[in-house]
Kinemage of the C-alpha trace (Angstrom):
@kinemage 1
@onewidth
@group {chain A} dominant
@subgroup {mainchain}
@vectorlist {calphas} color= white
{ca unk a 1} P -30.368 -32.494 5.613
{ca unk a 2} L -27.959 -29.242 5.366
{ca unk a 3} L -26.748 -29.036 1.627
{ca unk a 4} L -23.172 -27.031 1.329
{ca unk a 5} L -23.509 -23.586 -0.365
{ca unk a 6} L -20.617 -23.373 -3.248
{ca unk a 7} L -19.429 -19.797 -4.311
{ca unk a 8} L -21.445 -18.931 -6.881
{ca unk a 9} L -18.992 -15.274 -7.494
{ca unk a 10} L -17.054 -14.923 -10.585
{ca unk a 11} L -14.245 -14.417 -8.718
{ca unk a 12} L -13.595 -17.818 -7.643
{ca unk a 13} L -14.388 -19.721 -10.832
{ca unk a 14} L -12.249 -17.010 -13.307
{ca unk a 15} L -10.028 -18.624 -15.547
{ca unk a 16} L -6.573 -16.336 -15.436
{ca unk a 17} L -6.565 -16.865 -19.127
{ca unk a 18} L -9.709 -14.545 -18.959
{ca unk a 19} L -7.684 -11.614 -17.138
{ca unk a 20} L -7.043 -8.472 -18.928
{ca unk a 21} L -3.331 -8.116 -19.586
{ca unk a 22} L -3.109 -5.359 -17.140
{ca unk a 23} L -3.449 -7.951 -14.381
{ca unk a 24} L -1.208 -10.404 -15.416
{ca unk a 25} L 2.736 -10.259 -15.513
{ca unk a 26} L 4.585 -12.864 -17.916
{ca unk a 27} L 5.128 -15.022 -15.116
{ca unk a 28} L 2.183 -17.372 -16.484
{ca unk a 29} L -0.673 -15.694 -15.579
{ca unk a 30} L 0.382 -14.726 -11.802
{ca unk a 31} L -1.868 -11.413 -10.298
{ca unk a 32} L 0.547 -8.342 -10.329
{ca unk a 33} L -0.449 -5.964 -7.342
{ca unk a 34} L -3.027 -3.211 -7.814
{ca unk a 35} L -2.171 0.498 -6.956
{ca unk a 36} L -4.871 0.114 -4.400
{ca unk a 37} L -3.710 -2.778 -2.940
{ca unk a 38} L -0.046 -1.645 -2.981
{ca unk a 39} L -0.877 1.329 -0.663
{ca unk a 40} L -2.765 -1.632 1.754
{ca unk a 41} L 0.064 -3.474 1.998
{ca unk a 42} L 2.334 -0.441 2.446
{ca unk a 43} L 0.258 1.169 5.037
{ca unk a 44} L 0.620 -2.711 6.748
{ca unk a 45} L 4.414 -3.134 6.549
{ca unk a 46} L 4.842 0.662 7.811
{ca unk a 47} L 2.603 -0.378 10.873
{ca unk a 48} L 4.191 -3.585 11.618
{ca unk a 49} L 7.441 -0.948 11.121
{ca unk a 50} L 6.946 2.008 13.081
{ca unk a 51} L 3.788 1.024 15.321
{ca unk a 52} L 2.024 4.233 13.667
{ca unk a 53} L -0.512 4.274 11.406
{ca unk a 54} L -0.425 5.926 7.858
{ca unk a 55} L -2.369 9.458 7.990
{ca unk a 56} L -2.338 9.864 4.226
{ca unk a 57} L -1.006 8.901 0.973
{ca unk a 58} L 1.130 11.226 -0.578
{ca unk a 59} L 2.463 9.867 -3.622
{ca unk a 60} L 2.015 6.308 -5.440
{ca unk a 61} L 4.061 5.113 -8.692
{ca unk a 62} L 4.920 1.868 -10.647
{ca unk a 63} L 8.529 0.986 -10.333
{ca unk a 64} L 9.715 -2.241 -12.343
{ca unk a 65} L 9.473 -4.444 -9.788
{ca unk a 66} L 6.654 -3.513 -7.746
{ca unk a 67} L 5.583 -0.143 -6.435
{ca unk a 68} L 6.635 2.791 -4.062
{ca unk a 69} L 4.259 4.899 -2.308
{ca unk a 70} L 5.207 7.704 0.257
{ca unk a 71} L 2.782 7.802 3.626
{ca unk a 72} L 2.778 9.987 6.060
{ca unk a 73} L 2.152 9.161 9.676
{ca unk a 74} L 2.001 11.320 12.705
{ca unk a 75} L 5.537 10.711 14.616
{ca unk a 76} L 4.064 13.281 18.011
{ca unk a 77} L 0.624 14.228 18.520
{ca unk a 78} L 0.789 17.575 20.129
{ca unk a 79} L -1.687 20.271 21.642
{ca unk a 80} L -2.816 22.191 18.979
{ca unk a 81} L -2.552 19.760 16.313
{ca unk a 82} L -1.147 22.081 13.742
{ca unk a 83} L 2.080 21.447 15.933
{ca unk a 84} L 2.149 17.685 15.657
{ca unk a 85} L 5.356 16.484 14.298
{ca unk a 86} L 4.392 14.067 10.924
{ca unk a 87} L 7.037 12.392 8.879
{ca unk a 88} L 7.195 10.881 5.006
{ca unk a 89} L 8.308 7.556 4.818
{ca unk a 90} L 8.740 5.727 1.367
{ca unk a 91} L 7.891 2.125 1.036
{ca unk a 92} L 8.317 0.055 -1.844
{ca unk a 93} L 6.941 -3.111 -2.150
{ca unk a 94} L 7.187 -5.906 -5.243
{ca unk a 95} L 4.280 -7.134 -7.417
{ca unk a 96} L 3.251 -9.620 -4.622
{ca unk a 97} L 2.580 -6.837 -1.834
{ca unk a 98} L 5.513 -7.812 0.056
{ca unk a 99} L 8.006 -5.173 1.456
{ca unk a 100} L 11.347 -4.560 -0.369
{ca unk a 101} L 12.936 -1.250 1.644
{ca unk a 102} L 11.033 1.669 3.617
{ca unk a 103} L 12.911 4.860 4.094
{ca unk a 104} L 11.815 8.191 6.204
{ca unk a 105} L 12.767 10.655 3.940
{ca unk a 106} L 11.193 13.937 6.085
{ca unk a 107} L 9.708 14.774 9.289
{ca unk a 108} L 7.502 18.396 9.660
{ca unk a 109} L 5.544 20.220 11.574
{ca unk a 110} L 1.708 20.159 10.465
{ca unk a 111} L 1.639 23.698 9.782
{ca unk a 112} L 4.400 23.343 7.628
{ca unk a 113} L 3.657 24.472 4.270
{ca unk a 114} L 6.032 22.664 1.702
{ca unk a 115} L 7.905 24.226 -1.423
């Protein structure tokens, strides 16, 4: 006789009355996005976007409605690297991870140093 496993983690059996304040918006207890999870589900949308991959984070800050982080991606690998050609896009995205607006705001050289 096979007897079913239940999920035992405190994850699945929290109470959202039991969540810190800093996880909850006054929406009745709904999860508002972490930082770390913002930049997920930025790097995601900019994928699905562009069809490149986020490089790096460059910036990351609460907005009122969800959160904008700036990514940068590599727009033309080139030989040597330092002569790739990156570019900064901005991507905001609301408390549920999902994407409001992306912008690029700069493309660069990698040996670029910025002022």
């Amino acid at each position: 006789m096979v007897i079913p496993m239940r999920d035992a983690s405190p994850m699945h059996h929290r109470d959202s009355a039991q969540e810190p304040a800093s996880r909850r918006n006054g929406s009745g207890g709904t999860h508002r996005l972490t930082g770390s999870n913002a930049v997920e589900r930025a790097k995601a949308h900019l994928l699905e976007m562009t069809g490149q991959a986020a490089e790096s984070v460059s910036s990351l800050s609460r907005t009122r409605d969800g959160w904008r982080i700036t990514l940068e991606i590599v727009e033309l690998e080139r030989i040597p690297r330092t002569t790739d050609i990156l570019a900064s896009y901005v991507v905001e995205v609301d408390d549920q991870g999902e994407l409001m607006s992306y912008i690029r705001v700069q493309r660069y050289f990698r040996n670029e140093v910025s002022q």
